[in-house]
N, C-alpha and C positions, 0 to 999 in steps of 0.2 A: 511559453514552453509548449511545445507540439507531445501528443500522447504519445509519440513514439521516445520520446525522451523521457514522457512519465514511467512509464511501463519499463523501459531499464533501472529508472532508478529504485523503481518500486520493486521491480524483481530485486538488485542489490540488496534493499532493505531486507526484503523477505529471507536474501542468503545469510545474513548477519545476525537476524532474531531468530530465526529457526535453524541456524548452526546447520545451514546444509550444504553439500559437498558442492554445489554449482546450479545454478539458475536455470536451463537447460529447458528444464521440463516443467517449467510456469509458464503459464498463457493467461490468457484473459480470463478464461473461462476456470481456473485453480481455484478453488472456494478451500474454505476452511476444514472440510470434510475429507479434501486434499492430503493435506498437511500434517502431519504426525505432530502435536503439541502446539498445534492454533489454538489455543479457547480462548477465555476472556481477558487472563491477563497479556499471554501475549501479544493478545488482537491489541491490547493498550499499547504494548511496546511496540509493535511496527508501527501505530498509528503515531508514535511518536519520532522513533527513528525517521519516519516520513519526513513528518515537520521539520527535525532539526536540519536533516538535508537537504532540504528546499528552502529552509528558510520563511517556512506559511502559518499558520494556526490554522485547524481544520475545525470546522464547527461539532460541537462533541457530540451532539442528535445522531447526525449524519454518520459522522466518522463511526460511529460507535453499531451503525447497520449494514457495514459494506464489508460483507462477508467473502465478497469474492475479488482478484483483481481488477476485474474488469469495471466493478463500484468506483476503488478505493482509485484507479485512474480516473476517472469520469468524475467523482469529488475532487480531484488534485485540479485536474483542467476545470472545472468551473473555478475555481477557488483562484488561481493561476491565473485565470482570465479576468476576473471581477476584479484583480487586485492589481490590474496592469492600466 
């Protein structure tokens, strides 16, 4: 899966757990400081919504420091790739 396929599904995920009107205005560089009701638990639920839609386990260290999208792609595609 190429980042540019990560990065939409990640934006999707992100429109789903944070109930927002459209993707739009997520970039790579969107961090959690972003986001109006990012904190810890939701960082759990997108890190989950991820997984289920991809079909991956993300290792929880990791997933659980990737505060911005432009990580939580870059964990996907490592992870994406080592599992191909």
């Amino acid at each position: 899966m190429d980042p540019d396929e990560i990065f939409l599904r990640t934006r999707d995920a992100m429109v789903r757990v944070f109930s927002l009107r459209d993707g739009r205005a997520i970039s790579r560089a969107t961090s959690d400081a972003d986001i109006d009701g990012w904190d810890s638990l939701s960082h759990s639920m997108l890190m989950m919504a991820i997984e289920n839609d991809l079909g991956i386990d993300l290792p929880l260290d990791r997933a659980s420091r990737a505060h911005d999208v432009g990580a939580i792609v870059d964990l996907v595609s490592e992870v994406t790739a080592s599992s191909s």
